[in-house]
Steps between C-alpha positions, in 0.01 A plus 500: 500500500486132564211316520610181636481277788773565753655283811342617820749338796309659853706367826467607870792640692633435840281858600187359365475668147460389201760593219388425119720517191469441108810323439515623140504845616810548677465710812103530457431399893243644723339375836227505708346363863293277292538269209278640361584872547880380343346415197288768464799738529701273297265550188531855589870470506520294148268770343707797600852255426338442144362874437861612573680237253229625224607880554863421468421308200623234633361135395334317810592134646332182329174433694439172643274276389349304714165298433181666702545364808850402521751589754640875535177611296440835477246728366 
């Protein structure tokens, strides 16, 4: 499984949530009522997305890599 950095993109809808995606991943979204209640379910999200390309043996996305700190950091 990876072990990179990936892009964290968390905006609010017109209901008040907040929807996060990994850009890399396509289709890994998830939400929450807080920012950061999207993330945490993102990371959730990207674990499961990532677990599921490794059982398929399937080779996962090129991580981002972003310098500590930078924009769209994630853990």
């Amino acid at each position: 499984m990876s072990s990179g950095v990936y892009t964290v993109l968390i905006e609010q809808d017109e209901d008040g949530a907040f929807v996060a995606c990994c850009p890399e991943l396509p289709g890994c979204i998830s939400q929450g009522w807080s920012e950061a209640e999207a993330r945490s379910n993102l990371l959730e999200a990207r674990q499961g997305y990532l677990e599921c390309l490794a059982r398929r043996g399937e080779k996962a996305p090129p991580a981002c890599r972003l310098e500590e700190g930078g924009p769209g950091k994630a853990p």
